[in-house]
VMD Tcl script that draws the C-alpha trace (Angstrom):
set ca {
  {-70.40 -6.12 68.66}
  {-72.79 -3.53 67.11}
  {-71.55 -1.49 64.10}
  {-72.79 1.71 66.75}
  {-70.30 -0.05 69.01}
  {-67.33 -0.27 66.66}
  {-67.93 3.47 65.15}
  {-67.91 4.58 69.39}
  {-64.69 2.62 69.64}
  {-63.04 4.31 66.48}
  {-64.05 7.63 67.81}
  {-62.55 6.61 71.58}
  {-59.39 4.72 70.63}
  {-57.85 5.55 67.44}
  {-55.78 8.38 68.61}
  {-54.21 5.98 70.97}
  {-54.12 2.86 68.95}
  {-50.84 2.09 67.06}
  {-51.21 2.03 63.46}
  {-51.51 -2.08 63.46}
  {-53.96 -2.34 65.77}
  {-55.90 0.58 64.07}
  {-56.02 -1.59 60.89}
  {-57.14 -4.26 62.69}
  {-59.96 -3.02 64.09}
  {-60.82 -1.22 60.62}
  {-60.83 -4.01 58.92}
  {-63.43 -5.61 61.37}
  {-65.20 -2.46 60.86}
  {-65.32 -3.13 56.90}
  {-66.32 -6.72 57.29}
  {-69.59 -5.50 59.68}
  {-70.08 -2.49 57.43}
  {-69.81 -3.72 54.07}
  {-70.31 -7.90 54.53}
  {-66.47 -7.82 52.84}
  {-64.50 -10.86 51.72}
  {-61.53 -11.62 53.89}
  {-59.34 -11.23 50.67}
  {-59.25 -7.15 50.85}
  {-57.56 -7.31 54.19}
  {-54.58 -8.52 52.14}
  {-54.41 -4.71 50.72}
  {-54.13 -2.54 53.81}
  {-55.84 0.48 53.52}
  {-55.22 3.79 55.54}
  {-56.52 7.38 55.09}
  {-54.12 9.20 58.12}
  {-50.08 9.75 57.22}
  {-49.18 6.51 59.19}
  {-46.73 3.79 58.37}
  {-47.62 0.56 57.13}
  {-45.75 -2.63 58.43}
  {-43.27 -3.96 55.83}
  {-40.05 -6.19 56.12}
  {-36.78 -4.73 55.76}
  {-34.03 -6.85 54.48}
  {-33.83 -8.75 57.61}
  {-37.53 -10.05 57.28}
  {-37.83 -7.64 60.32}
  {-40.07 -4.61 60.75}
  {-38.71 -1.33 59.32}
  {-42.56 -0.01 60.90}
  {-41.21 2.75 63.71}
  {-44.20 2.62 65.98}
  {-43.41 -1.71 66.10}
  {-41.14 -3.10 68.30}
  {-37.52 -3.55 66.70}
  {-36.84 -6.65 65.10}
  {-40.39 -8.00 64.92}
  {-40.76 -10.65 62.56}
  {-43.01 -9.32 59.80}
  {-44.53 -12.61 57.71}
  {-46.77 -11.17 55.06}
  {-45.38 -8.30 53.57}
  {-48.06 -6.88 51.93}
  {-47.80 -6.37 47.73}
  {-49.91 -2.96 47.47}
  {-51.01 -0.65 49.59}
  {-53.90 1.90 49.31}
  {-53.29 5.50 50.91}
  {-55.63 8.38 50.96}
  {-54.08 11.20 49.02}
  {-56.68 14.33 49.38}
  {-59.79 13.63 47.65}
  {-57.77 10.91 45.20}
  {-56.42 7.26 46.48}
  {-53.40 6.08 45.68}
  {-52.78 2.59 44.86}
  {-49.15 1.45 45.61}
  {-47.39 -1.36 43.96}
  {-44.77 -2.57 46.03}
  {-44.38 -6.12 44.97}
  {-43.93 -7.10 40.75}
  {-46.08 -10.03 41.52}
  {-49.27 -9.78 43.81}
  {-50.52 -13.30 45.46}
  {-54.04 -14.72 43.92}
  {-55.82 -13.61 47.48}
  {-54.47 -10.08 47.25}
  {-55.21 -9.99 43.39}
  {-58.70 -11.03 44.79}
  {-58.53 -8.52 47.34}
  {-57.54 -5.48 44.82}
  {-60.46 -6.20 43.08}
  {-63.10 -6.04 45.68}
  {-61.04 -2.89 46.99}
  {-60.75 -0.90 43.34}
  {-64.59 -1.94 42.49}
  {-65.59 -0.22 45.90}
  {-63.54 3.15 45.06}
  {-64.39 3.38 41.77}
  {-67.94 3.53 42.58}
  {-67.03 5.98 45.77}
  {-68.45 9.42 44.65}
  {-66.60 11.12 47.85}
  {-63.09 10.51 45.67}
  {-62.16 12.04 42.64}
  {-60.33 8.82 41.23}
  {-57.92 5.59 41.70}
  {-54.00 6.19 40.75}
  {-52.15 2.93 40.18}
  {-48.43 3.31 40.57}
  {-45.38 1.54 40.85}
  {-43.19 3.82 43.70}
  {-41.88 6.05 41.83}
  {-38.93 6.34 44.24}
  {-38.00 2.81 43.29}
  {-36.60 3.31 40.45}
  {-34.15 5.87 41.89}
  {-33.13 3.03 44.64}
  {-33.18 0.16 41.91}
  {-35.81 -1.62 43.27}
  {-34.62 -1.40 47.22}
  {-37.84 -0.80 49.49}
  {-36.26 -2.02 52.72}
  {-36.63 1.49 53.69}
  {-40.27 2.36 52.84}
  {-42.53 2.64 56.20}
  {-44.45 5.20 54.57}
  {-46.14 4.41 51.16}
  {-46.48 8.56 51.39}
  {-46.51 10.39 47.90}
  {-43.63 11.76 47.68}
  {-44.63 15.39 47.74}
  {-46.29 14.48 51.10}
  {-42.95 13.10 52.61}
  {-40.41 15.43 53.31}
  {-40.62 16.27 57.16}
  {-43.53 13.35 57.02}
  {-41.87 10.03 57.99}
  {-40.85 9.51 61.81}
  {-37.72 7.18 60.01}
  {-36.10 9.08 57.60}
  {-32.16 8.32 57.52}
  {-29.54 9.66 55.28}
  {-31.01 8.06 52.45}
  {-34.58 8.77 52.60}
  {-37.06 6.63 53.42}
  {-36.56 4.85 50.46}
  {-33.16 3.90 50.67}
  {-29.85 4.92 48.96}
  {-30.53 6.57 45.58}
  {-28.84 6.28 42.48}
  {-26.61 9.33 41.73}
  {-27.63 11.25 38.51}
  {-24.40 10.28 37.03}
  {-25.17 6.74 37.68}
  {-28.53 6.41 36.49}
  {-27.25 8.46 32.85}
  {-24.74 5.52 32.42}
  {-27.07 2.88 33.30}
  {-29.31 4.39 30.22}
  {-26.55 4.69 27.76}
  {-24.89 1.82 28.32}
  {-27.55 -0.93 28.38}
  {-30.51 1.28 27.30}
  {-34.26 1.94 28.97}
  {-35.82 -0.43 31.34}
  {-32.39 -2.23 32.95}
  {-32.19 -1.38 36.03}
  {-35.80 0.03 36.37}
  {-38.23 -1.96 38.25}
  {-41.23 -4.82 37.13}
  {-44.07 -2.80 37.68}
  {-46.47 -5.67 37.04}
  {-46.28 -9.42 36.17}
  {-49.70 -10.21 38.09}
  {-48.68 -13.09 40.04}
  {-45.59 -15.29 40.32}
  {-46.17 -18.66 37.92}
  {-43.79 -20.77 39.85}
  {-45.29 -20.08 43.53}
  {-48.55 -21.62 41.78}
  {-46.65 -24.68 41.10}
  {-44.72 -24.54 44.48}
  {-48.17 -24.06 46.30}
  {-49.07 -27.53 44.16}
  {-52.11 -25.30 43.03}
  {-51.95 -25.75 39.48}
  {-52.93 -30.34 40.02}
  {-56.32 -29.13 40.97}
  {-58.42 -27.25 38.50}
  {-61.48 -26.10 40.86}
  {-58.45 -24.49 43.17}
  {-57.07 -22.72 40.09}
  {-60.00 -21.51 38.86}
  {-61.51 -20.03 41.83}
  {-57.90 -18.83 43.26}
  {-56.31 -18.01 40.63}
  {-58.17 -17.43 37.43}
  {-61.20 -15.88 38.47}
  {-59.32 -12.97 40.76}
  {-57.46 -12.45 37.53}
  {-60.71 -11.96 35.56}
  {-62.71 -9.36 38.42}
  {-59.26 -7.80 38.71}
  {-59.45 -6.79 34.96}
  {-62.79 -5.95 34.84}
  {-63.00 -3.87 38.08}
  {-59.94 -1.80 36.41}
  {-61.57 -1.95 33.10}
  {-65.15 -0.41 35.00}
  {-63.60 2.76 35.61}
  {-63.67 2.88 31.50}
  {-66.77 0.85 30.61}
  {-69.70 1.05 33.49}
  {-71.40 -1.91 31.62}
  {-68.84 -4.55 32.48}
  {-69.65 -4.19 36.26}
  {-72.68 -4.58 37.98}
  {-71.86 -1.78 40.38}
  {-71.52 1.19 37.81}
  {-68.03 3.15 38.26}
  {-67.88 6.72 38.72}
  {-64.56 8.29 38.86}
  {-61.98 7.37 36.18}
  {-58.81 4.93 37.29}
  {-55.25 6.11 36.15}
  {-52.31 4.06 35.68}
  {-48.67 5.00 35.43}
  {-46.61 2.10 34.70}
  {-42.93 3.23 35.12}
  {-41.18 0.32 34.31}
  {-42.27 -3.68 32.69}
  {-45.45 -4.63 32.65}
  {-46.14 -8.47 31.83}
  {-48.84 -10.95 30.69}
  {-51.14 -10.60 33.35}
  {-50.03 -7.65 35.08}
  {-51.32 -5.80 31.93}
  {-54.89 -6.28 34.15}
  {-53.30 -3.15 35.98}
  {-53.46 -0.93 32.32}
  {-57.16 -1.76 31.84}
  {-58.00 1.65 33.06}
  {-59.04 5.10 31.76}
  {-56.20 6.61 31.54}
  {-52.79 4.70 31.19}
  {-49.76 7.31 31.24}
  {-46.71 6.07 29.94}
  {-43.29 7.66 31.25}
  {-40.28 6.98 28.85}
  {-39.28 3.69 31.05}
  {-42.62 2.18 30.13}
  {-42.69 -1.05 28.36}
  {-45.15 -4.01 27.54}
  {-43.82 -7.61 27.20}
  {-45.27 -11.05 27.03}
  {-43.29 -13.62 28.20}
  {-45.67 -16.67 29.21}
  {-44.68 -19.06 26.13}
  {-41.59 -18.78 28.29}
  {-43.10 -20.94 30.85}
  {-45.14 -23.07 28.76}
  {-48.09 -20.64 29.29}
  {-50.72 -18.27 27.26}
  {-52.65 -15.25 27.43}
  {-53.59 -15.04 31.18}
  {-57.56 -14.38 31.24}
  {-57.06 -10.22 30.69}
  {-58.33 -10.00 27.91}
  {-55.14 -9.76 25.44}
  {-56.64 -12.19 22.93}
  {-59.22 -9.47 22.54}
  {-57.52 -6.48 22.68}
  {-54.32 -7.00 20.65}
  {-56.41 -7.53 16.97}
  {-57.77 -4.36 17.78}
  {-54.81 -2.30 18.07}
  {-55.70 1.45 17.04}
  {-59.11 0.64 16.94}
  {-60.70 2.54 19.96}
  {-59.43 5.53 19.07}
  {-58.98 5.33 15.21}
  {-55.15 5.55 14.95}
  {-52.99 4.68 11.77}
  {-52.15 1.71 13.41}
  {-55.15 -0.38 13.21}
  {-54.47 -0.87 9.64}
  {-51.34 -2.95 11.05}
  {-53.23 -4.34 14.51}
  {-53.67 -7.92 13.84}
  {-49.69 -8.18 12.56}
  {-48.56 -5.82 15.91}
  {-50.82 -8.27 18.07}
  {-49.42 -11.48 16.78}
  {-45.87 -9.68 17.02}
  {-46.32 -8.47 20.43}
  {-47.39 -12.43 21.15}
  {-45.94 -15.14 19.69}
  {-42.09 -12.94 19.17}
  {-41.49 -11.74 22.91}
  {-41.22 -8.01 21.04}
  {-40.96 -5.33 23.84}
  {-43.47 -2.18 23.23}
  {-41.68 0.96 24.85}
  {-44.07 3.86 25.68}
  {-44.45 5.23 22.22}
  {-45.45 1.89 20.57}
  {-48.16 1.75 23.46}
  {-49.32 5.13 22.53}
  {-49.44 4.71 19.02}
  {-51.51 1.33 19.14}
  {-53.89 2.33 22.16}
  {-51.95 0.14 24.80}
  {-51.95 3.39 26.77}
  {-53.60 6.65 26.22}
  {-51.11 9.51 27.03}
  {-47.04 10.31 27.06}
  {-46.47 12.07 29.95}
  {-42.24 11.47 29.22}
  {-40.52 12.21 33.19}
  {-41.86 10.01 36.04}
  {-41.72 12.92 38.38}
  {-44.57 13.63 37.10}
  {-46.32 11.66 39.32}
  {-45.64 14.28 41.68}
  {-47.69 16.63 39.85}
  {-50.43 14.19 39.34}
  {-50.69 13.31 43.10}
  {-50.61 16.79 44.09}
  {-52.90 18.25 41.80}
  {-55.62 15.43 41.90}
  {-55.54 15.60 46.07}
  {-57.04 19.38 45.35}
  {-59.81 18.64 42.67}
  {-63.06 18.36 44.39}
  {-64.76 14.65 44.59}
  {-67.06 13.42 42.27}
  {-70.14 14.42 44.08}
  {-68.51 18.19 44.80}
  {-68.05 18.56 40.70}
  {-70.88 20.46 40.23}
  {-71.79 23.91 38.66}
  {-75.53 23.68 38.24}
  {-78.09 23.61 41.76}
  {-80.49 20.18 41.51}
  {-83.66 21.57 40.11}
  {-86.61 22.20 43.06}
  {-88.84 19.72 43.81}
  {-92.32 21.12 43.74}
  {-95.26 20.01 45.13}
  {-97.61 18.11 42.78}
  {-94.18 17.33 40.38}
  {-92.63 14.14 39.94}
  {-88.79 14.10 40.57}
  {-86.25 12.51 38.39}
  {-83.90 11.30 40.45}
  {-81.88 9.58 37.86}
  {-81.33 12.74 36.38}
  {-77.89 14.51 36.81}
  {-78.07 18.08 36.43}
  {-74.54 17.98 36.36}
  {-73.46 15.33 34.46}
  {-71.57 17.00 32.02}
  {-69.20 18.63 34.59}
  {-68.35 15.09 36.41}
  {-64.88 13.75 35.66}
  {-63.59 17.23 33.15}
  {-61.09 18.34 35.67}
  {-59.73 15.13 36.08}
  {-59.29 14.43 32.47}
  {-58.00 17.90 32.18}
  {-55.64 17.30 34.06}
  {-54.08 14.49 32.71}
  {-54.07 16.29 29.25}
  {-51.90 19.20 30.81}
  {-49.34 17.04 32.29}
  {-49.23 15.12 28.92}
  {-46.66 15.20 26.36}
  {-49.23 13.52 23.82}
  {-51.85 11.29 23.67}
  {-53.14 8.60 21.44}
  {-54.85 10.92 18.87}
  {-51.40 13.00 18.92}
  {-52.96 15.87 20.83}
  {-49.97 17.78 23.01}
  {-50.91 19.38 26.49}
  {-52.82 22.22 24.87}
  {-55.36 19.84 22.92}
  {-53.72 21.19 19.62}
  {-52.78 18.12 17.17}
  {-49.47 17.22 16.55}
  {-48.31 19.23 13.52}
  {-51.72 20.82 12.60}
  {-50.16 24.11 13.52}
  {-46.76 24.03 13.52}
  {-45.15 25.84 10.73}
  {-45.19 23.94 7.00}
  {-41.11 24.99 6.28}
  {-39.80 22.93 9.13}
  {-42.46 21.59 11.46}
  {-40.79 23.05 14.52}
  {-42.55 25.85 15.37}
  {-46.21 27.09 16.02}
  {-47.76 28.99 13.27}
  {-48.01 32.87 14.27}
  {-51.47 33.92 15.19}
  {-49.80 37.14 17.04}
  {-46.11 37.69 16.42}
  {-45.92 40.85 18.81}
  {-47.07 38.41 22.03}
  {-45.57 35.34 20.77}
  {-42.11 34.54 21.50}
  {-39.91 32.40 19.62}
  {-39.06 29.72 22.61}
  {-42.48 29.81 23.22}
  {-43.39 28.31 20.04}
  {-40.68 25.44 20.01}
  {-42.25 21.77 19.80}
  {-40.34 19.15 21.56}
  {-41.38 16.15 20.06}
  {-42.46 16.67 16.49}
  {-42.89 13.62 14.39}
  {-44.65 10.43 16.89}
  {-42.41 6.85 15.88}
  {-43.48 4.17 16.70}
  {-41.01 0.91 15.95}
  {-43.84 -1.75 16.51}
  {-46.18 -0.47 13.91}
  {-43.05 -0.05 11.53}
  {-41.82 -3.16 12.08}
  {-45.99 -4.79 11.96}
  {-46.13 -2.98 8.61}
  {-42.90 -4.22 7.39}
  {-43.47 -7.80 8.72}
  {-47.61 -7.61 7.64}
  {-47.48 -10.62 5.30}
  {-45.70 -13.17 7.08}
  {-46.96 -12.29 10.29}
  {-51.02 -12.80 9.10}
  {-49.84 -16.40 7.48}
  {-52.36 -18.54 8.83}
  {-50.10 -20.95 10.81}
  {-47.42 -20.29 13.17}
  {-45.27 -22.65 11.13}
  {-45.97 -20.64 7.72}
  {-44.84 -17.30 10.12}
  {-41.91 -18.72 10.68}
  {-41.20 -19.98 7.21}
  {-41.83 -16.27 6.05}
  {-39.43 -14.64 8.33}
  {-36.67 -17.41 7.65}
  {-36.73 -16.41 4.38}
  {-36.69 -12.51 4.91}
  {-33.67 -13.20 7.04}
  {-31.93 -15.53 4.25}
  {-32.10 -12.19 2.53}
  {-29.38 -10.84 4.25}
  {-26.30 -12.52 2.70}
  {-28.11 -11.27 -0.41}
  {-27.65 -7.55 0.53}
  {-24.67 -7.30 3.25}
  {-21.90 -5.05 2.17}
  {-23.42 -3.78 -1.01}
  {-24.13 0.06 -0.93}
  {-27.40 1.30 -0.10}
  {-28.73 -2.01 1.21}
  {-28.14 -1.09 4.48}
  {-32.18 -0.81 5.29}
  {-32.44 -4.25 3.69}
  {-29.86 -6.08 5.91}
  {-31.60 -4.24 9.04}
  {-34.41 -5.88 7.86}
  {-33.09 -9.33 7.59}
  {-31.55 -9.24 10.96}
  {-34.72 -8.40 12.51}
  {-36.94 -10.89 10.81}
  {-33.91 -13.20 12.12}
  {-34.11 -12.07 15.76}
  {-37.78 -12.75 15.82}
  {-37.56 -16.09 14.34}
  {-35.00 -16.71 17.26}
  {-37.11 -15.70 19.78}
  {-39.92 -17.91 18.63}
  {-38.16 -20.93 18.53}
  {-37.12 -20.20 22.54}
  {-40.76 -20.39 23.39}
  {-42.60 -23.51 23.81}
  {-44.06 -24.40 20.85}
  {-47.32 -25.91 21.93}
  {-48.07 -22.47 24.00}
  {-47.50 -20.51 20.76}
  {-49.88 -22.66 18.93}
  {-52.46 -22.07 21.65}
  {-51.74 -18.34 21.66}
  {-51.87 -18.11 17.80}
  {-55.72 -19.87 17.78}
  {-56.69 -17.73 20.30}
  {-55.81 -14.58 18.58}
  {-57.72 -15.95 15.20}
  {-61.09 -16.73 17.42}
  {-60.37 -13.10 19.39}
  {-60.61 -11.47 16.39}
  {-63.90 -12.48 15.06}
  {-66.81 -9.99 14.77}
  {-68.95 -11.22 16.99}
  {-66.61 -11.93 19.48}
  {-66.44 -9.78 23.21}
  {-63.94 -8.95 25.99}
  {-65.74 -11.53 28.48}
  {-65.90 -14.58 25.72}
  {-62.41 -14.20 25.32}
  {-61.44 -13.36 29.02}
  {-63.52 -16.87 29.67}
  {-61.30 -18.89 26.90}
  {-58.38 -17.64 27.79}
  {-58.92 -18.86 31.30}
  {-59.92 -22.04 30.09}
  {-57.30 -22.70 27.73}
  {-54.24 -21.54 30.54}
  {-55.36 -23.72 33.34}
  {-55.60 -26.68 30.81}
  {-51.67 -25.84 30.24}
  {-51.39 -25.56 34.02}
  {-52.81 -28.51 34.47}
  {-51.08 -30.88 31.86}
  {-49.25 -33.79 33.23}
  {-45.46 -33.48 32.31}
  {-46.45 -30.35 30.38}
  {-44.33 -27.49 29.31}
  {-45.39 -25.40 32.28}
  {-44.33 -28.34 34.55}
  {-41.05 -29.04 32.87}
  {-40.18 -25.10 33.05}
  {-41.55 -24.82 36.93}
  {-38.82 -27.93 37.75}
  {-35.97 -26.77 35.61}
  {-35.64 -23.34 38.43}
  {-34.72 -21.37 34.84}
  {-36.22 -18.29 34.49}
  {-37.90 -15.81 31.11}
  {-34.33 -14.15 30.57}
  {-34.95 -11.01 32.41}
  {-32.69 -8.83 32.78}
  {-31.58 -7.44 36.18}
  {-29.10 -5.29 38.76}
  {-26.43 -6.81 40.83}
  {-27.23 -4.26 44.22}
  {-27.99 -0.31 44.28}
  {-24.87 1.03 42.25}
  {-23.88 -1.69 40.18}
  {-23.84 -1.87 36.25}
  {-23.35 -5.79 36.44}
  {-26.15 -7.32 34.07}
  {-27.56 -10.62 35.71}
  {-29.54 -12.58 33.28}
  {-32.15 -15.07 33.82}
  {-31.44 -19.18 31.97}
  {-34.36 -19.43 29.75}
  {-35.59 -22.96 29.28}
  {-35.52 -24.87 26.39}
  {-36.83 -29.05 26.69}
  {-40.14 -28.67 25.62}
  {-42.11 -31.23 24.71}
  {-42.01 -30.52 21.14}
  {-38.83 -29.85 19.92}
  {-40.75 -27.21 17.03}
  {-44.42 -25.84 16.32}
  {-44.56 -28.48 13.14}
  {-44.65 -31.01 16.10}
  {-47.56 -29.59 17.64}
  {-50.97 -31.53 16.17}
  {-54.09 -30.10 15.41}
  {-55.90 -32.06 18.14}
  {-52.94 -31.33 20.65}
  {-54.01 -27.32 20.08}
  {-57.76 -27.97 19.71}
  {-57.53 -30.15 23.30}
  {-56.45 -27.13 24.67}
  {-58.91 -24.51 23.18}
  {-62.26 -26.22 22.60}
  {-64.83 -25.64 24.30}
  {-63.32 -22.14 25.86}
}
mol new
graphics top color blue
foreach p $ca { graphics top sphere $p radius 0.5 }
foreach p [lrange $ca 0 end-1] q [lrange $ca 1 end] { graphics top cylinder $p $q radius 0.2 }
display resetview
């Protein structure tokens, strides 16, 4: 069939095709259009209000133009809705399968070059961490302040099942602290389904199903930053708002322009876990350089937060992100993804951000038609907004582009200086954050020598002997910051010794070559690969032994909606070396040379 003949079709038929038979024929549509790869039908795309066809708890359709009790097979693990002149990228499952990571590739690099759009929001449903995870009820995948009155399901509890009360959701923080209860936004893709699917015995199938999604997926996000590291140039800038844990490779997701942190937003890396490294994102690059890209106290401390953030399992909340460049603004409430959605479906697309006419082409002239006229006015209300909505961002500028504390009052920091007292009112001037903390850069500076020893073993050593400090210094007065000290240098020293020990070796070299001069996001996206599917590939490795035992990374988790019942993941412990002083230089160079 003719692409003439598909567009007549379209035009005929899709006010009385159902919403999966619509999709269908648009995605044959995008394969004769655009020459597509199968892998983007994975991500279902839609730019009307329709439902898309997920699985309730049954395994049944919850779709309410399907027949009831249809057997749904491949629930799909994010969704792409038109939102206005934005798109909004839905992450409905933690852990995306290597086609669909494929498929979100091709699908992002194809928006973010898409001057009709204004720009690409990533986001975990917001409503999910209100239902603690439960989707069973989402047909929709509509922002939420499109829904009300929107979806042709809606029960008691919204389309997005029962909610947590206010009261409940207040306990759950105070009793077990941020993140329980809140969902996974990202951990990339599920390790032990590769070893299920037997994928990880052949190296040509891991690499080109695995790996090398993981690597376009990270650099179409990372496009929308740096138009050099795709060969289609991005226009419009990609946001992220992680509400939630992000992990290892799911950290492809934060790659981005703009990464908005909420206060449930947290970075952990928990691969050593599973007898794994750095997943081929780019982390071996990016973690030396911590407060680099945009000059921050915290690159004096980078290489000791990097090595802390992976070899120790340490979990960065939002403002340890912000302060070391892991995300670029503090927006604080969630619900402000509402505001985002709404006000970015208003802003005008890339190609309608323009104050200047093109100049005239006269006769006899010769036009420059690489020239922009408007250039300067592309992208300024997107970035706008995202600085209005903020809290902060990583230079400590607050929604108004004023820098923290460089005019607030010198008494008590509180208040903004008075340029007109007789307009100005006192509630108006009140700052709500004042002084930026970060723990991880506290604890890198604290930790700075023993964490840039040159081994992992000599790490470890230096730690063991902060935390021998501690009988040194318990119960005497004013020690108190000394024992707090000691315990922590003797958490992480626990921590590291639950990882496997060859894995942290790996992770340790590759953090020493990702930090050399000369070195570049793609040479260390290209070792990384090399050196994980060598430890996915190992014969009675540490990934294999972990993928049998059925144990888990010691997440912890929610027994059902209203429940305040921890349920913690077994972590496992019979690795091949029983510590890193096992581990041989030729066991670590086996696994990095070459890469």
């Amino acid at each position: 069939m003719s692409m003439e003949a598909y567009r007549k079709a379209a035009s005929r038929l899709s006010p009385k095709l159902s919403p999966s038979a619509l999709a269908q024929l648009g995605n044959s549509m995008e394969q004769a259009l655009t020459d597509a790869p199968s892998s983007v039908y994975s991500i279902p795309e839609s730019v009307r209000h329709d439902a898309f066809v997920v699985s309730n708890k049954s395994g049944t359709t919850s779709h309410p133009f399907e027949e009831a009790g249809s057997e749904v097979k491949n629930n799909p693990g994010a969704v792409i809705r038109s939102i206005g002149n934005a798109r909004r990228v839905f992450l409905l499952n933690a852990s995306l399968s290597p086609v669909e990571l494929d498929g979100l590739s091709h699908r992002i690099r194809a928006l973010a070059s898409n001057d009709a759009i204004n720009s690409i929001l990533v986001a975990n449903p917001l409503e999910d961490a209100e239902s603690n995870c439960d989707m069973s009820e989402n047909t929709t995948c509509l922002s939420s302040f499109m829904e009300e009155g929107e979806s042709p399901s809606r029960v008691s509890g919204g389309p997005w099942g029962d909610h947590l009360s206010d009261s409940m959701k207040t306990l759950l923080h105070e009793n077990y602290g941020e993140g329980l209860a809140m969902p996974i936004v990202s951990t990339g893709y599920d390790a032990r389904s590769i070893y299920d699917a037997g994928m990880h015995k052949h190296l040509d199938q891991l690499e080109r199903e695995l790996m090398v999604p993981l690597i376009s997926l990270s650099k179409a996000v990372r496009g929308s930053y740096d138009e050099t590291i795709n060969s289609s140039p991005s226009k419009v800038p990609l946001i992220s708002i992680p509400n939630g844990l992000t992990t290892d490779s799911g950290y492809s997701l934060l790659l981005g322009s703009y990464v908005l942190a909420t206060h449930s937003t947290s970075l952990k890396i928990l691969n050593p876990l599973r007898g794994l490294a750095f997943d081929p994102v780019g982390l071996s690059y990016l973690l030396p350089r911590l407060g680099w890209e945009f000059n921050q106290t915290s690159k004096e401390y980078s290489k000791a937060c990097g090595v802390l953030l992976a070899l120790t399992g340490y979990e960065a909340n939002a403002e340890d992100m912000v302060a070391t460049g892991l995300a670029t603004h503090y927006i604080g409430s969630p619900y402000k993804l509402n505001i985002v959605e709404r006000a970015l479906s208003e802003i005008n697309s890339f190609a309608g951000q323009a104050l200047r006419p093109k100049p005239k082409s006269l006769h006899g002239r010769e036009q420059d038609d690489g020239y922009d006229v408007n250039e300067d006015f592309r992208n300024v209300a997107v970035g706008n907004l995202i600085q209005y909505i903020s809290e902060y961002d990583v230079a400590k500028a607050d929604e108004y582009g004023c820098y923290l504390r460089d005019d607030l009052d010198e008494e008590t920091g509180l208040f903004l200086k008075d340029k007109d007292p007789s307009i100005t009112l006192a509630e108006d001037r009140i700052q709500m954050y004042g002084e930026v903390f970060s723990e991880l850069v506290s604890w890198g500076a604290t930790f700075q020598e023993a964490l840039l020893e040159p081994t992992v073993e000599g790490i470890i050593a230096r730690l063991e002997e902060i935390a021998a400090t501690k009988a040194e210094f318990e119960g005497k007065s004013g020690c108190e910051e000394d024992v707090m000290v000691a315990e922590q240098a003797g958490s992480l020293v626990t921590n590291m010794k639950q990882r496997s020990p060859l894995a942290l070796r790996t992770m340790h070299r590759l953090l020493q070559q990702g930090a050399e001069t000369d070195e570049t996001l793609e040479t260390c996206m290209e070792r990384e690969k090399t050196s994980q599917m060598r430890l996915f590939a190992k014969e009675d490795g540490d990934f294999v032994r972990w993928a049998e035992s059925g144990k888990g990374v010691g997440l912890v988790g929610m027994k059902g909606v209203a429940s305040i019942i921890k349920d913690k993941e077994e972590t496992f412990s019979n690795w091949n070396h029983a510590s890193v002083k096992e581990v041989t230089d030729d066991e670590v160079e086996e696994i990095v040379s070459d890469a």
